[in-house]
C-alpha positions as MATLAB code, in Angstrom:
seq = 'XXXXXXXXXXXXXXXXXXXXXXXXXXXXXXXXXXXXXXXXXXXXXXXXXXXXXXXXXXXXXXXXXXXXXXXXXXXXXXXXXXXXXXXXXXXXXXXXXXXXXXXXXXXXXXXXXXXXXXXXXXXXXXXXXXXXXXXXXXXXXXXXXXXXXXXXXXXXXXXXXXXXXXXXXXXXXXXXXXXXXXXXXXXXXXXXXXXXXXXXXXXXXXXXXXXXXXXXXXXXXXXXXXXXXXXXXXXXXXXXXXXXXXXXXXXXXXXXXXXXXXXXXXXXXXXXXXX';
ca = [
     -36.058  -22.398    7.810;
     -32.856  -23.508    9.599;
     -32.126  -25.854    7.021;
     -32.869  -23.421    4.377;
     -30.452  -21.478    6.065;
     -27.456  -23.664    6.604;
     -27.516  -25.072    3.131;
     -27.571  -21.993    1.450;
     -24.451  -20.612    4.144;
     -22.584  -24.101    2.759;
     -23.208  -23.552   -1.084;
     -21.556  -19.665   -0.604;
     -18.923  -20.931    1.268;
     -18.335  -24.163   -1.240;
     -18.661  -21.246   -4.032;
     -16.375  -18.542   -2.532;
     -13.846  -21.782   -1.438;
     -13.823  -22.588   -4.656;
     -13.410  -19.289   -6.008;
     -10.009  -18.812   -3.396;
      -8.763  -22.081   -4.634;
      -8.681  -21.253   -8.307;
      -7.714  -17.260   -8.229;
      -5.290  -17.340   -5.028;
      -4.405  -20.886   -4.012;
      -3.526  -22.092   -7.536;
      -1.641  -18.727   -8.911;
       0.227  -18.971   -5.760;
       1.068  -22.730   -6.352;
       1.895  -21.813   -9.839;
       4.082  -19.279   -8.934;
       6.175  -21.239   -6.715;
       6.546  -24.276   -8.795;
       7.718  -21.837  -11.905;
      10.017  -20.241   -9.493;
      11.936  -24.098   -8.410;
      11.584  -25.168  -12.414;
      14.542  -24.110  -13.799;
      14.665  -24.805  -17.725;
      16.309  -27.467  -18.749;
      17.864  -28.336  -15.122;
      14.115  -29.164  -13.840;
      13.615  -28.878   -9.322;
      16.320  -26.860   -8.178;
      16.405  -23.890   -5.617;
      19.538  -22.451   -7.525;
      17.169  -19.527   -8.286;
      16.618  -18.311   -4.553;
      20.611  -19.039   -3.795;
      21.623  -16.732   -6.965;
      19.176  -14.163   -5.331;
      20.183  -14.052   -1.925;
      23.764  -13.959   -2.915;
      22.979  -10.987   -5.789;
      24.285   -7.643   -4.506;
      22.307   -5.958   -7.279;
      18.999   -7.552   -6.276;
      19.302   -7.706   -2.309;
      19.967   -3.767   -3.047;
      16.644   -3.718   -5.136;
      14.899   -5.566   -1.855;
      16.450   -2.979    0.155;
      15.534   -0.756   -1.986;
      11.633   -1.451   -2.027;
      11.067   -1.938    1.673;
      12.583    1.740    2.078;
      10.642    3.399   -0.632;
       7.393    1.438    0.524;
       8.455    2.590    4.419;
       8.711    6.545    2.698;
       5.162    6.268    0.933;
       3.679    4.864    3.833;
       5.523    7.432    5.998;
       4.419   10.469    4.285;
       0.518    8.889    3.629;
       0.549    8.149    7.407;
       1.716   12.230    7.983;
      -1.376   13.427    5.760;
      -3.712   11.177    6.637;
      -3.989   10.900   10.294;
      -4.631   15.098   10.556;
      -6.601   14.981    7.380;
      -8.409   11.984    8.992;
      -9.240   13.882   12.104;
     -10.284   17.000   10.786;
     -12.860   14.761    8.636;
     -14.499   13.587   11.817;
     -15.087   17.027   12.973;
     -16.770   18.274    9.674;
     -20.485   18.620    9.325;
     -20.799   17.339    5.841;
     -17.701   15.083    6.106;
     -19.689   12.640    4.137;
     -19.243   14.607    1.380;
     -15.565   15.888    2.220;
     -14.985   11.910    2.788;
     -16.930   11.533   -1.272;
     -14.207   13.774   -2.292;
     -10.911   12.037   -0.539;
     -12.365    8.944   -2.341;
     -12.625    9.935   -5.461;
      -9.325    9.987   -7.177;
      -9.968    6.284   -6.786;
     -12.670    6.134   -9.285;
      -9.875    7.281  -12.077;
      -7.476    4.946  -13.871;
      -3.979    4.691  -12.459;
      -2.381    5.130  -15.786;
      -4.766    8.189  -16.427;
      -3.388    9.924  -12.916;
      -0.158    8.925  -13.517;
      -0.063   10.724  -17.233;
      -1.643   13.464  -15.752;
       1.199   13.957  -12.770;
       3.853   13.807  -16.056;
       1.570   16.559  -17.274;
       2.021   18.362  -14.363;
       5.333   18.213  -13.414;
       7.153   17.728  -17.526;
       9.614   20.431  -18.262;
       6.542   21.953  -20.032;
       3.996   20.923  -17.808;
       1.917   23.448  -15.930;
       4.266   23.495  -12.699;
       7.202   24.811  -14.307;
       5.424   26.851  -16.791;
       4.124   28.621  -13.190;
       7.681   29.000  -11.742;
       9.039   30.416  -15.557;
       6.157   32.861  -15.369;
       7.449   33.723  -11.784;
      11.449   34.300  -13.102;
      12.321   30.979  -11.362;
      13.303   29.493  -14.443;
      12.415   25.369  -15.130;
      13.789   22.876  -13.436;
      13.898   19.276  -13.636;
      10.721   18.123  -11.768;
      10.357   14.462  -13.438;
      12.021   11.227  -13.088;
      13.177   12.385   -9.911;
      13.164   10.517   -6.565;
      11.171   13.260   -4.903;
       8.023   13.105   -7.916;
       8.418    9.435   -7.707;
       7.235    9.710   -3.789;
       4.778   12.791   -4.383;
       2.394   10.428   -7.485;
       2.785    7.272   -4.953;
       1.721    8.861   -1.706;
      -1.101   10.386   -4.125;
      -2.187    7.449   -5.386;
      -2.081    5.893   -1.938;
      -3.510    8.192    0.118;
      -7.347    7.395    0.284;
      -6.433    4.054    1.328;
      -4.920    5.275    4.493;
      -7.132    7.762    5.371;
     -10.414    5.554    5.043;
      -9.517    3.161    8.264;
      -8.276    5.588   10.234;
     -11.192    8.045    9.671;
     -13.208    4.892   10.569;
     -11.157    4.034   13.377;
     -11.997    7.639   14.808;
     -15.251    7.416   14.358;
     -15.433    4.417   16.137;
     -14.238    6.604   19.540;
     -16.619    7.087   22.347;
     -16.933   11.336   22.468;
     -17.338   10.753   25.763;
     -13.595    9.307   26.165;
     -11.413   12.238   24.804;
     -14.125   15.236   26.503;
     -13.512   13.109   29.502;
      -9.673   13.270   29.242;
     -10.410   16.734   28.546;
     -12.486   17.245   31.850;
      -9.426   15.729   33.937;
      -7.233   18.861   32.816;
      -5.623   17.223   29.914;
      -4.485   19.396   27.088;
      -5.513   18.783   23.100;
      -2.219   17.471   22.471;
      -2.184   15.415   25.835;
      -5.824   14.161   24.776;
      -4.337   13.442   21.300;
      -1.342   11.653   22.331;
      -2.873    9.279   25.276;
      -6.351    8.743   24.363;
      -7.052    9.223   20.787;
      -3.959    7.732   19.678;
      -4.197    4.563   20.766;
      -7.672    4.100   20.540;
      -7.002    4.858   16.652;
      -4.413    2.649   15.965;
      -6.078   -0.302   14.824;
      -7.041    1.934   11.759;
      -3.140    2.766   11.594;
      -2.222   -0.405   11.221;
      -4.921   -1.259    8.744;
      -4.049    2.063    6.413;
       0.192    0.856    7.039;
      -0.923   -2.375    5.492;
      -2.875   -0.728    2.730;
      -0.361    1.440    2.134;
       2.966   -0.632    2.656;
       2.559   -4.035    1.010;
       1.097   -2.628   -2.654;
       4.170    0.096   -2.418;
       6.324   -2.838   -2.354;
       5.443   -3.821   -5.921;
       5.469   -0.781   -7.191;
       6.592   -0.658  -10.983;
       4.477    1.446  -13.536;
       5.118    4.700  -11.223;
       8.776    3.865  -11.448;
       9.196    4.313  -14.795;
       6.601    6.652  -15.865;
       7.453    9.384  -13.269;
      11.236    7.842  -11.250;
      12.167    7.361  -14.938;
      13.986    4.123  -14.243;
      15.999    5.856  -11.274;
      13.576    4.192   -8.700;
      14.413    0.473   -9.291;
      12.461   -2.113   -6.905;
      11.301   -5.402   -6.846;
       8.740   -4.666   -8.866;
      10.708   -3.303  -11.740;
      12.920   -6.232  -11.629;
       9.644   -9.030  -11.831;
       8.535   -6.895  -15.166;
      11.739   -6.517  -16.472;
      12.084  -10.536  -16.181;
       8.311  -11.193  -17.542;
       8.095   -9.050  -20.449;
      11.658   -8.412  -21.597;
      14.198  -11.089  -20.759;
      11.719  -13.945  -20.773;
      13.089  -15.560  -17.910;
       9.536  -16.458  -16.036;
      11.772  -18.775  -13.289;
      13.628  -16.298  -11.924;
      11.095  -13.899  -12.385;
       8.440  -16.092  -10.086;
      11.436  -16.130   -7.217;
      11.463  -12.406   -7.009;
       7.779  -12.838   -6.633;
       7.749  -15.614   -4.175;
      10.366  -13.346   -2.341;
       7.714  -10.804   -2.558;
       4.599  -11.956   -0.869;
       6.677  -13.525    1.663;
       7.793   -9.632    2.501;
       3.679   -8.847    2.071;
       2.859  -11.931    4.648;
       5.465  -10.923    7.430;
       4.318   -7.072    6.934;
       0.514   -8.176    7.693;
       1.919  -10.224   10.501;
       3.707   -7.645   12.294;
       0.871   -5.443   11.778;
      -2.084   -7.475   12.851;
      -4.073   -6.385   16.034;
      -2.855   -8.874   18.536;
      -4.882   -7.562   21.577;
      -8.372   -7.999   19.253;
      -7.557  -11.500   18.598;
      -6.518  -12.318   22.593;
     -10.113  -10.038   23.582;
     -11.993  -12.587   20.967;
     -10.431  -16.003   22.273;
     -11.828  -14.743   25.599;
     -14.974  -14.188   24.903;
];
């Protein structure tokens, strides 16, 4: 039975090591050697120098990391409260069912929908004409830009933290409670802290797809939000230039790896080498 056992635990993990190896080891490989092949000139890192001495493009890195720390910001402002008022619901199951399932519907199909909504004859300013307020531009605007985004984004910060709650001894916060600590007190020093490996989870989530953001950009920022993103399509599809277009990218999940880094639960990993 043992044997049985361990040979069918090596097959999945030749099959799922094989499976890593040929959809995120070799793209990965791929990408970097396109990104040192320069046509013509063959190995050269001329492509990373011309991007770390670009004004234009270190202001579209800039540019990404603050709109990906804004989503994650205003996700991380709904979703904790959201989160916590889930936990104290009787069906939250069901209340949980319904956070979830925007996520069941196309991202191109919410995104028309938002232009829809927020068009100069969507159903927004149609409401605020039928008020006297008159239309206003709502669309490719920074602010609708930020709104779709931190839509689209949301479940996926609310899920681990309303895990990580759930995950709280009752006994800990009535406890706090019991000692003549306030709700906010109880909040602040107990609950907190005890949530935030579900924080850091839902920043991760949240952050590192926001900083390749580029089919919200120009469906709803209307080519005023310009990222990193933007700039890898524009290279791929319209200017052909797949070299440089595989440095931005390189330059990319190198910002996604040092995100997860600083974000990783440090004090689970020390608790497991103890044990």
């Amino acid at each position: 039975m043992n044997k049985t056992k361990k040979r069918f635990t090596e097959a999945y993990l030749g099959i799922y090591g094989l499976w890593l190896l040929a959809f995120v080891v070799a793209p990965l490989l791929l990408l970097l050697v396109q990104s040192l092949n320069l046509p013509g000139q063959g190995f050269s890192f001329d492509n990373y120098r011309d991007f770390f001495t670009s004004g234009p493009y270190l202001a579209m890195t800039v540019n990404s990391i603050w709109y990906a720390f804004l989503i994650t910001l205003i996700t991380l402002a709904i979703s904790y409260p959201l989160a916590l008022c889930l936990t104290q619901l009787k069906h939250r199951q069901l209340w949980l069912l319904l956070v979830i399932l925007p996520t069941w519907i196309n991202l191109l199909l919410k995104t028309y929908a938002f232009i829809g909504l927020l068009g100069k004859g969507g159903l927004l300013n149609q409401s605020l004409s039928a008020m006297g307020f008159g239309t206003s531009q709502l669309l490719f605007t920074n602010g609708a830009f930020l709104l779709v985004a931190a839509y689209i984004e949301l479940p996926f910060m609310v899920l681990p933290i309303y895990n990580a709650l759930l995950d709280i001894d009752p006994l800990l916060p009535a406890a706090s409670r019991d000692l003549g600590a306030s709700s906010f007190q109880t909040l602040k020093k107990v609950v907190w802290p005890l949530s935030m490996p579900g924080v850091k989870t839902g920043v991760q989530t949240v952050f590192i797809p926001s900083l390749s953001l580029f089919m919200i950009t120009r469906l709803i920022g209307g080519n005023k939000v310009i990222t990193l993103g933007t700039a890898i399509e524009e290279h791929f599809l319209v200017t052909q230039n797949w070299s440089f277009g595989s440095t931005i990218g390189v330059v990319l999940i190198i910002a996604m790896a040092l995100t997860m880094a600083l974000t990783t639960d440090r004090k689970k990993k020390k608790g497991g080498g103890r044990k």
